[in-house]
N, C-alpha and C positions, 0 to 999 in steps of 0.2 A: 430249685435246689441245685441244680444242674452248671447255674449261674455264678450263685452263690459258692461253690464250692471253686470255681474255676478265677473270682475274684480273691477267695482267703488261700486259697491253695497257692502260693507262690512259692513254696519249699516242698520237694518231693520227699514227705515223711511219710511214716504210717500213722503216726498221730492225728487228729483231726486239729484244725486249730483253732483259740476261743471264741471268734466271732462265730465258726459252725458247730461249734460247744454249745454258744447262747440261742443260737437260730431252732437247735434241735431241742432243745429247753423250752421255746415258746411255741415251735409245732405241739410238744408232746405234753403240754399244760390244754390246748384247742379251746384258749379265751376268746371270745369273738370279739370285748369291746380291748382287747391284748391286757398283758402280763406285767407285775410293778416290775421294779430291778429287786426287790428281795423276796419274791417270788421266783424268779428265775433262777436267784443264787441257792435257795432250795431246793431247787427241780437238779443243779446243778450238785448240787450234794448227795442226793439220792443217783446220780448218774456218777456217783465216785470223783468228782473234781473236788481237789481240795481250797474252797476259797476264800478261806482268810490269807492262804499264801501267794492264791490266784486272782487278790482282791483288785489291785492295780489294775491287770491286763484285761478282766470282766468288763471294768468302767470304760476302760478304752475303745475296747469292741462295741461296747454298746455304742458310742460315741462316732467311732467309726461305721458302723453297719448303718446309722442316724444320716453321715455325710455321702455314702458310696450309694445311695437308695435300697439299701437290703432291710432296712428295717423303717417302722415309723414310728415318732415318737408323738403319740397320741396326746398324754401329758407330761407336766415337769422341762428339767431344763440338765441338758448335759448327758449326765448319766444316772439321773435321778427320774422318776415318774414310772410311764405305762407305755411298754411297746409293742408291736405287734409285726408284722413281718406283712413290708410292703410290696402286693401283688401285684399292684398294678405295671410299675416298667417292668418286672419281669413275664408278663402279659404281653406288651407289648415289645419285647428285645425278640421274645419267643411268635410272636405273629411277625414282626419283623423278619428276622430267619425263616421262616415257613414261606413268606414272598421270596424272598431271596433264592430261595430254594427250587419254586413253582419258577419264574422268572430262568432261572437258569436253566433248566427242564427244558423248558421253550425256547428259549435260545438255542441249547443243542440239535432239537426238532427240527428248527428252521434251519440249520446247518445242514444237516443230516439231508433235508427237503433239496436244496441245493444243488450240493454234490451229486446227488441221483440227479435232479437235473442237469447240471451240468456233463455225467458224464452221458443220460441219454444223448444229449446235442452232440457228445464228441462220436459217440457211436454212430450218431444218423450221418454226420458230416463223411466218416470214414468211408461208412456204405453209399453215400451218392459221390465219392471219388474214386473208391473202387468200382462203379458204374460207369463214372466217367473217363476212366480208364482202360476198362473192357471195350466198350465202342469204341474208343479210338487205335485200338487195337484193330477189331474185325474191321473197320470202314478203310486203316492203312494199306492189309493184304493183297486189295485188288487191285493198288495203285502200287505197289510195288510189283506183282506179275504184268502188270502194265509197261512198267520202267524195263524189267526184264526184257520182255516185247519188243520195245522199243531200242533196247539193246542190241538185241538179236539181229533186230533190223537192219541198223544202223553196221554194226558188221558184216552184214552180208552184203550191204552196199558198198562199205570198204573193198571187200573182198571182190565181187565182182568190176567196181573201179580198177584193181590192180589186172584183171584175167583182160578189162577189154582193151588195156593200154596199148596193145600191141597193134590192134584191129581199130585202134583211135572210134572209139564207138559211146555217146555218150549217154546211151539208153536206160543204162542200169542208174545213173543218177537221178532222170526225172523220177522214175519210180521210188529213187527211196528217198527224195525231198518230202512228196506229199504225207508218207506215214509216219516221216520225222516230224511233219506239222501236225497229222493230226493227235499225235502221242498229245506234242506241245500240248496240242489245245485241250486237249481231253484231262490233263495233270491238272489244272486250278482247277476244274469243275470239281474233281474227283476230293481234293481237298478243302471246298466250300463244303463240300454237301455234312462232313461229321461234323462240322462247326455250327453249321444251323440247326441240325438235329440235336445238338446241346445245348445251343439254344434256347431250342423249343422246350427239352427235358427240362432246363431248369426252369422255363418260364411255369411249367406246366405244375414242376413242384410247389413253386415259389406261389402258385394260387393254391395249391390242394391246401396247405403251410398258414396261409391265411384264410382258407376255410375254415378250417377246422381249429384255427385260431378265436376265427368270430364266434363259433359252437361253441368254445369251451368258454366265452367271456357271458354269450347270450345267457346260461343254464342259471338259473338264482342261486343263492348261497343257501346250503342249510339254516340257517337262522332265519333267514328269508323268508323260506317257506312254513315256516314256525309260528314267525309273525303272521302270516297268511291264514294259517292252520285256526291260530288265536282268532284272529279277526273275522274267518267264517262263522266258526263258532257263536261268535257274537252273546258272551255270556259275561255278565258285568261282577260277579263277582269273582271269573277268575275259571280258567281248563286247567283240569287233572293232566299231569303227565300220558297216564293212557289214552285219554279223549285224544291231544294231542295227536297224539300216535295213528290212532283212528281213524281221524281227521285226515293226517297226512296218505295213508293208506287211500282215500277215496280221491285223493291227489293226485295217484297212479307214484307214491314213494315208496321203494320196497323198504319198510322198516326194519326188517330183520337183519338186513345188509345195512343198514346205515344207522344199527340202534347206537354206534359207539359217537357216531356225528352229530346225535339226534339228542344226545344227552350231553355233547359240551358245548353243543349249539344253545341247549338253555340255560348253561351255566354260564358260556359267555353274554349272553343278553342278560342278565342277571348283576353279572360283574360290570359290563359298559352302560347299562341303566336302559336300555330297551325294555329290558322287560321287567316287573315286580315278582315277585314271590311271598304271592300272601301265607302260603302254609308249606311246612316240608322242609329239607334239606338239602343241597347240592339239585341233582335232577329229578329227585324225587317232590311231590306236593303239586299244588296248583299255581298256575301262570296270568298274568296278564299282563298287557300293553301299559308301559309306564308312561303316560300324558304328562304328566309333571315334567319332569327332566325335560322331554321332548319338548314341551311348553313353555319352559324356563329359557330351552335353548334356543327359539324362534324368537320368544323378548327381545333377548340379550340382543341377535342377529338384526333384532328390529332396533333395537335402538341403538347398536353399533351403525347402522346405514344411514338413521335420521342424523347418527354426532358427525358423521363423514359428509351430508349431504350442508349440515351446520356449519363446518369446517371450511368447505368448497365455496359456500353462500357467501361466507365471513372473510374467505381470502380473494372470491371475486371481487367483495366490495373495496375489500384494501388496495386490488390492483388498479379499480377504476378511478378511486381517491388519488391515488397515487399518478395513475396516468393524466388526470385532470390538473393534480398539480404542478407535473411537469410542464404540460399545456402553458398553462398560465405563467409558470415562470418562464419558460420561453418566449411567451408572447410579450411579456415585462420586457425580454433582454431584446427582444427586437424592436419594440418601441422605443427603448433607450438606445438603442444602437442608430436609428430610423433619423430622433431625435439631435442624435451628436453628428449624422451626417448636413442633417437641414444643417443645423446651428454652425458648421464649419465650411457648408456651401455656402451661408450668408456672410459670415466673414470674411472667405475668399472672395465674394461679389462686392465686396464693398471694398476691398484692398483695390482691386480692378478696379474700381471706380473712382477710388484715391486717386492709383498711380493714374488715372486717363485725367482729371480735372486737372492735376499738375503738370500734366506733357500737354498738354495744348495750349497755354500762353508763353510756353516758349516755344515752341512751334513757331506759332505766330511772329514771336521776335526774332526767330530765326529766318522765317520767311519775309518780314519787313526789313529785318538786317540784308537779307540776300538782295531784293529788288531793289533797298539804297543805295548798296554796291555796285547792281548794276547802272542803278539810275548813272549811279557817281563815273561809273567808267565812259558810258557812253556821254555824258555832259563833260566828262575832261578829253573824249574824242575831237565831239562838236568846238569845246573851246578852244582847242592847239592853233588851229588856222586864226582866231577873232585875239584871243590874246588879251582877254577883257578879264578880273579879277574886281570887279564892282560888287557883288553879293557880298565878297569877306569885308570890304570896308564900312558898308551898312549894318553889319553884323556887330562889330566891336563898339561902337558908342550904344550900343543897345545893352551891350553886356556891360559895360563899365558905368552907364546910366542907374541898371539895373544895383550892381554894385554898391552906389553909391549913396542909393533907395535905402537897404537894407539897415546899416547904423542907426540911420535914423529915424524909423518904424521901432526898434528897442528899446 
């Protein structure tokens, strides 16, 4: 109603307006299988609306109420049939809101939760610096009456330096070198020592901090022990609230201190599916271990790890296909590469062997050309002194013989 009034309400009137005219028309008929439209405009008559005037704006609303989900129109069509006043989304806008509500609830919670934590840590922080600042206080005092000392000292060896100038006497110096040294030496010891004793404080903290850290994580959750409580039990169709309780109590739980934790403990196993709730309401009724859920969600886990392990199987095998193919076509391009090297060493070997068959017969003429030269120099030596040209004339009737052959061989 709440809904409905807050959809037709768009004008701040006191009048109500038709569609919550018609709405309160078919609550105040309480037809279960709902109300015609001239039923309603009767119900509407007896309720002082005048609607032969108000005939138009009825139809509308009814029509309207049909589109916005305020009403359902069981039979007919338009603004004609049987309607009734649809529950369900307003069911659901109103479970809706009520989450909305719980949800934000919790949220503030956990804020809330928070901020106390947090400002616990800012309190602790302050009080181990106000600690650490107390010590370094008391441990400074005795190193500054030191310094004083050493002050003291040191002037009085001034002083007595000036008294024995006269008497040139250098006594009063040894004496005040060595307690000048030993101040020196005594001044770092004296400011190691608060530095390691904070040290140690904090190391000492920084374990108690992580003791009492592992405490607080080791203790089980209320729900926990619930489930535990349940599972003693060992009763199949389900622990009463109070067994529960009981239960826990033999646990060494003090229930009476932790009945607020004890009861949203089973409401939240309840809500996250831990638990069932065969009978009861909220914390009230009987409990037991929800196996389904739990079982449903080991499946799923299982067969999520077999599609991952399928995945893994399916992309090793692609890598290996893949790497085998690379292989091979490598292996292709080096045998073609392997190939065009033979193929252009045999080329070259045979060009080299060209050019050598064709340099060696002239070689050779070059070499019978050289020795007929020589021959020739050394025989026009030999002949200078003899003066004899017999060979050239034996030579010409041989060529002009020859000559002479030839015409008539054609």
């Amino acid at each position: 109603m709440a809904n409905v009034e807050k959809k037709t309400a768009t004008k701040k009137t006191s009048q109500p307006s038709t569609l919550q005219l018609v709405v309160n028309a078919i609550e105040a008929r309480k037809e279960p299988r709902g109300s015609s439209a001239a039923a309603i405009k009767k119900t509407l008559e007896t309720m002082g609306v005048d609607t032969s005037a108000k005939r138009a704006f009825i139809n509308s609303a009814l029509k309207k109420g049909v589109e916005k989900g305020i009403l359902k129109q069981v039979k007919g069509v338009g603004a004609t049939g049987t309607f009734k006043i649809d529950t369900t989304k307003a069911k659901a806008a109103e479970k809706a809101k009520a989450q909305k509500e719980k949800e934000k609830a919790r949220k503030a919670k956990a804020l809330e939760k928070e901020k106390a934590k947090k400002a616990a840590a800012k309190a602790k922080k302050a009080a181990a610096k106000a600690k650490k600042t107390s010590q370094k206080t008391k441990t400074k005092k005795p190193s500054q009456t030191k310094k004083k000392s050493a002050g003291t000292s040191t002037k009085k060896a001034a002083a007595g330096k000036k008294a024995s100038k006269p008497k040139k006497t250098v006594k009063p110096k040894k004496t005040s070198k060595p307690t000048a040294k030993k101040s020196a030496g005594k001044k770092p010891a004296n400011k190691q020592k608060p530095s390691q004793i904070n040290r140690l404080g904090s190391e000492t903290m920084a374990n108690v901090e992580k003791k009492t850290a592992t405490k607080k994580t080791s203790q089980p959750s209320t729900l926990q022990l619930v489930v535990n409580a349940i599972e003693a039990r060992k009763e199949p169709r389900g622990s009463s609230a109070a067994a529960i309780k009981k239960t826990l109590e033999t646990m060494g739980v003090d229930t009476s201190a932790k009945r607020a934790f004890i009861n949203s403990a089973l409401k939240k196993g309840v809500e996250k599916g831990i638990l069932k709730q065969v009978k009861g309401v909220g914390a009230t009724g009987t409990f037991k271990i929800d196996t389904t859920k739990a079982k449903a969600a080991e499946k799923a886990k299982a067969q999520k790890e077999k599609e991952k392990a399928r995945k893994a199987k399916a992309l090793e095998k692609e890598k290996e296909k893949e790497k085998a193919r690379k292989a091979k076509a490598l292996e292709k391009e080096k045998a073609k590469k392997a190939a065009a090297k033979a193929k252009k060493a045999a080329a070259k070997a045979k060009k080299t062997s060209q050019k050598t068959k064709t340099k060696k017969p002239s070689q050779t003429k070059k070499k019978s050309a050289g020795t007929s030269t020589k021959k020739a120099a050394a025989g026009k030596k030999a002949s200078k002194p003899k003066k004899t040209v017999k060979p050239k004339k034996t030579s010409k009737p041989t060529a002009k013989k020859s000559a002479g052959k030839k015409p008539a061989k054609s």
